[in-house]
C-alpha positions as CSV (number, residue, x, y, z in Angstrom):
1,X,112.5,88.9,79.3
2,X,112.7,91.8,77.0
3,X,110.0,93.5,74.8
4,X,110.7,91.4,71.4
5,X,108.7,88.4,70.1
6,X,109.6,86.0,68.0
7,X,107.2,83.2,66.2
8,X,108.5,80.4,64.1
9,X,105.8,78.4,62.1
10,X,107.2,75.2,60.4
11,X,104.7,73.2,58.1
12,X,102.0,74.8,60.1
13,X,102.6,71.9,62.3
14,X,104.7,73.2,65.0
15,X,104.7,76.6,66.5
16,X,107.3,78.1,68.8
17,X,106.4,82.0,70.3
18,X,108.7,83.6,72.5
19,X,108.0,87.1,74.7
20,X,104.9,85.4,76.6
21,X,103.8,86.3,79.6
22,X,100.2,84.1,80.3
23,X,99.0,81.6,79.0
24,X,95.1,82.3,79.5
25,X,93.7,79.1,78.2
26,X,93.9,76.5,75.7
27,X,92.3,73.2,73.9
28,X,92.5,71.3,71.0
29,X,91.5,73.9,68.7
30,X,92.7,76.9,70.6
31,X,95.4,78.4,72.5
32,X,95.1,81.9,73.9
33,X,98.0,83.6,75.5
34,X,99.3,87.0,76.5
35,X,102.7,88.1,74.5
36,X,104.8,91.5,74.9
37,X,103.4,92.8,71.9
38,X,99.7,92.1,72.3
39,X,97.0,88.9,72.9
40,X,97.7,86.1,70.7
41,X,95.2,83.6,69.5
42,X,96.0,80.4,67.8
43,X,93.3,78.2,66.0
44,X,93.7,74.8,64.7
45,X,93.0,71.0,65.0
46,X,94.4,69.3,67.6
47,X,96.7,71.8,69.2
48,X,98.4,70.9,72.6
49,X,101.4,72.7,74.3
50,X,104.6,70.5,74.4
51,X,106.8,73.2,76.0
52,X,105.6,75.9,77.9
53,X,108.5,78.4,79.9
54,X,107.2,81.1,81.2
55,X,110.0,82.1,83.2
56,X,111.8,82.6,80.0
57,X,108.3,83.4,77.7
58,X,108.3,80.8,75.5
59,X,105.8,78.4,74.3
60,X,106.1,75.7,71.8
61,X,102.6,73.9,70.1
62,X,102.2,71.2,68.1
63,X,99.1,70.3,65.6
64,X,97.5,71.7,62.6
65,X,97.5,75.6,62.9
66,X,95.1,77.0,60.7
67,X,95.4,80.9,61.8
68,X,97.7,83.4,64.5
69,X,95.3,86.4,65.9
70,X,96.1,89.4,67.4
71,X,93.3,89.8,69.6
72,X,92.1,91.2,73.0
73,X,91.2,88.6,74.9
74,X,88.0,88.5,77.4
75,X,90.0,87.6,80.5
76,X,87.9,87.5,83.9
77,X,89.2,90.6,86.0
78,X,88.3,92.0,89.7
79,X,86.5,95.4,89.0
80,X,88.1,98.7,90.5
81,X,85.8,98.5,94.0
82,X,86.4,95.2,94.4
83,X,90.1,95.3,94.8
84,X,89.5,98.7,96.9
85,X,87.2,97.0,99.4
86,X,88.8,94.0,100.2
C-alpha cells in the first residue's frame, strides 16, 4: 500500500476510500477508520460497509453520507508501563 488516498463520493450514496489501514468501528450512522493520511470519520443514515479490503486499503460504504471528517479518533491503547511490564 503506498501513502496516497483516494475517496470517490457518488450521489452521496456510495463511498469508496482507498489507503486504509483500520477500520476502528462503525454503525449505521458512523464509520470510523484509520487512512494513510489521517483518521477519517464518516457520518450519515444508514451506513454499512459492503466491501472492506484491508490487505489492499480499501473500503467501500453505502447509505446516505451526510459529512467526511478528518479527526483523531479516541482509540483504547495500552499505556507505556503496561506494555513494559508485561
Amino acid at each position: 500500500m503506498t501513502d496516497t488516498q483516494n475517496m470517490i463520493l457518488q450521489n452521496r450514496a456510495s463511498l469508496s476510500v482507498t489507503g486504509v489501514t483500520e477500520v476502528c468501528g462503525f454503525d449505521d450512522t458512523n464509520v470510523s477508520m484509520v487512512t494513510v493520511l489521517g483518521d477519517l470519520l464518516v457520518k450519515g443514515k444508514s451506513l454499512r460497509i459492503s466491501r472492506l479490503s484491508l490487505d489492499v486499503g480499501e473500503v467501500d460504504i453505502e447509505g446516505t453520507v451526510d459529512s467526511l471528517e478528518y479527526t483523531k479518533l479516541r482509540r483504547k491503547r495500552e499505556s507505556f508501563l503496561a506494555r513494559v511490564f508485561k
